[in-house]
N, C-alpha and C positions, 0 to 999 in steps of 0.2 A: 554513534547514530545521531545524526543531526537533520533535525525539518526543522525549516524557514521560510519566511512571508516574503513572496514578491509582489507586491500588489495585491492582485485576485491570484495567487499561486501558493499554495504548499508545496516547497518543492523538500525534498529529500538526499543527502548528500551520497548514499548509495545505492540510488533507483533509479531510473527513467521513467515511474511512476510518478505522479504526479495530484495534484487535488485543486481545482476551480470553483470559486464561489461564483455562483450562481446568482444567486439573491441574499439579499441581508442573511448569515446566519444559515445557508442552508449549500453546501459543495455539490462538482459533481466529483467522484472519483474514479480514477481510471483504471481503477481494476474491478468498478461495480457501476459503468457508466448508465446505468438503466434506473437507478433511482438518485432522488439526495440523501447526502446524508449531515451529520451534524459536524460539528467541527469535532468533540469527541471522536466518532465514528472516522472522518477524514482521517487525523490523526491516527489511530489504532489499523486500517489499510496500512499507509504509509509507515507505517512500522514494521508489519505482517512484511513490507515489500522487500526495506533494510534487512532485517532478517531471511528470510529467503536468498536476497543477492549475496548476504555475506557468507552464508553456508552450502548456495549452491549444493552440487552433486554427494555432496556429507550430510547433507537431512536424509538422505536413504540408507544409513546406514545405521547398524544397531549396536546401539551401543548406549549406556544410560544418560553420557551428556545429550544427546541427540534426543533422547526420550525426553529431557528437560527442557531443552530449545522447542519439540512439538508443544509441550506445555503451556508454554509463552505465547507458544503460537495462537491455541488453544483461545488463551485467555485474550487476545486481542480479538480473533475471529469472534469469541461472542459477541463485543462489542458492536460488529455487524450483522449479526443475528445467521451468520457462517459458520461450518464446522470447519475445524484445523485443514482438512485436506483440500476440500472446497476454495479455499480462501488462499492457500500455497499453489494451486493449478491456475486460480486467475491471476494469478502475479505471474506464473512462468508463462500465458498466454500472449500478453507483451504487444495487446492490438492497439493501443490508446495513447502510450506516453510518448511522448515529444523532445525535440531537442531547445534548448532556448530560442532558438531561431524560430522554429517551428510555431512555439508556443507564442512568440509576438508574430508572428506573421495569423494565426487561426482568433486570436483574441480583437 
């Protein structure tokens, strides 16, 4: 799991999710584009997103590593003041993230 700065971009190497500074200090994120949030916060989405991509259709499954993964999940959605479920259904929404093209073309 690797996020990196393109300029004003957090970008994520297994998401199409994405995070935008806004203003000094303050992102928008694309799977919570209605408020900012911090770069803690940015960061912790953007992990929630890796997570979700990498586990895909095996998070519904029960089983106790899966119980450990929700966990993780758990402990990043607090971070955005999210519950674990909430915060895996905005990721699998998918209305917001962009391709690099995209993203120099809207910026």
């Amino acid at each position: 799991m690797t996020i990196h700065r393109e300029g004003q971009w957090l970008i994520a190497t297994r998401t199409e999710h994405v995070a935008f500074e806004y203003e000094q200090g303050m992102w928008k994120l694309s799977l919570l584009p209605q408020q900012l949030v911090t770069v803690p916060q940015a960061l912790a989405g953007l992990a929630i997103a890796e997570i979700v991509d990498q586990w895909g259709p095996l998070l519904w499954e029960d089983n106790p590593n899966v119980d450990m993964v929700w966990r993780l999940i758990a402990m990043h959605a607090e971070t955005l003041r999210l519950d674990a479920l909430d915060a895996v259904l905005r990721v699998l929404q998918l209305e917001w993230p962009m391709t690099a093209a995209e993203r120099e073309a809207w910026s």
